[in-house]
C-alpha positions in Angstrom: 97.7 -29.0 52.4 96.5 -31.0 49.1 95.2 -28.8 46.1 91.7 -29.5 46.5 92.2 -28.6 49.8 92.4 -25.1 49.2 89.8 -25.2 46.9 86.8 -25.8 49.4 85.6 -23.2 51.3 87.1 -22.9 54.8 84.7 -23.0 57.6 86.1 -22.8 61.1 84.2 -24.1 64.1 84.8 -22.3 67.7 84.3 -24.9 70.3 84.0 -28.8 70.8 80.2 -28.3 73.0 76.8 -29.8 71.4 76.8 -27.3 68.5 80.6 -27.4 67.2 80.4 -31.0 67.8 77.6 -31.8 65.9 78.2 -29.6 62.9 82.2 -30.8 62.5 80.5 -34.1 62.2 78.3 -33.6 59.6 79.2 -31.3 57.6 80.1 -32.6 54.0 83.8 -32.4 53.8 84.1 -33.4 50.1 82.5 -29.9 49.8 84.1 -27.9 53.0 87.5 -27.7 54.5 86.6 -28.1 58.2 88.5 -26.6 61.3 88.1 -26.4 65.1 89.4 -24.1 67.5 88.6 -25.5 71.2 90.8 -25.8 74.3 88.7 -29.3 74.8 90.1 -32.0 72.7 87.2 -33.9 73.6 83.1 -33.6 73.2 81.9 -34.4 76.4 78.0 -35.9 77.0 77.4 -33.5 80.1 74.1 -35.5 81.1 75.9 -38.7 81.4 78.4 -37.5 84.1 76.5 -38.4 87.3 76.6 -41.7 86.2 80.2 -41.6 86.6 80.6 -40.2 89.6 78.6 -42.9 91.5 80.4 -46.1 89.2 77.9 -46.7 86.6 79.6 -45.7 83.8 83.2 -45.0 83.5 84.0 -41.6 82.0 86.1 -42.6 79.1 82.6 -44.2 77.9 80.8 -40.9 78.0 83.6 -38.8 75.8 84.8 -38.5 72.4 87.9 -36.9 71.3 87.5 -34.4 68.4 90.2 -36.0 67.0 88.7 -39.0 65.5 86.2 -36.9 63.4 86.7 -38.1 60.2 87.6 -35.9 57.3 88.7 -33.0 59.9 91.3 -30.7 58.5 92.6 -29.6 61.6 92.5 -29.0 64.9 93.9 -26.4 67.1 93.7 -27.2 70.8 93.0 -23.2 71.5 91.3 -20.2 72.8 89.9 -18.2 70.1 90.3 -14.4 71.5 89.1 -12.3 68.7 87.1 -12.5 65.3 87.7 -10.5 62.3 84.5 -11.2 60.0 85.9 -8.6 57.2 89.1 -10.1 57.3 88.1 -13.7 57.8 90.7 -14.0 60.8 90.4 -16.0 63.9 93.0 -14.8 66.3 93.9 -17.7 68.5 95.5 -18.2 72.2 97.9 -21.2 72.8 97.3 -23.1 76.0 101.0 -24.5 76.3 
């Protein structure tokens, strides 16, 4: 990780749903050293999904990978399992 990195405050997001998504996306990340924890690499727009059941819109249309966020530090395709809010530790679960 870069200097300035280190620098920021860390803030670590659990999960890729409406909330996580929207905050990963707009917090400032010239001031915060973003992170998410989901085991969905993707945000998907739930009230959409009939639409693609019966043909009318095709599912890749009504997701977007968490990946593209721009300025995101990293992402750990995960289950968080415990928090430590003295500690400041997330303690994660592969899913490979």
């Amino acid at each position: 990780f870069s200097t300035t990195a280190q620098k920021r405050p860390r803030v670590v997001i659990l999960g890729s749903g409406w909330g996580g998504n929207t905050l990963a996306r707009r917090l400032d990340k010239t001031r915060y050293d973003v992170r998410l924890v989901s085991p969905a690499n993707h945000f998907l727009f739930t009230p959409l999904l009939p639409s693609t059941a019966v043909g009318t819109l095709e599912f890749r249309a009504i997701q977007e990978p968490v990946r593209t966020i721009k300025g995101l530090g990293e992402y750990y395709q995960a289950k968080a399992r415990s928090l430590d809010t003295e500690t400041q530790n997330v303690e994660c679960e592969d899913l490979f």
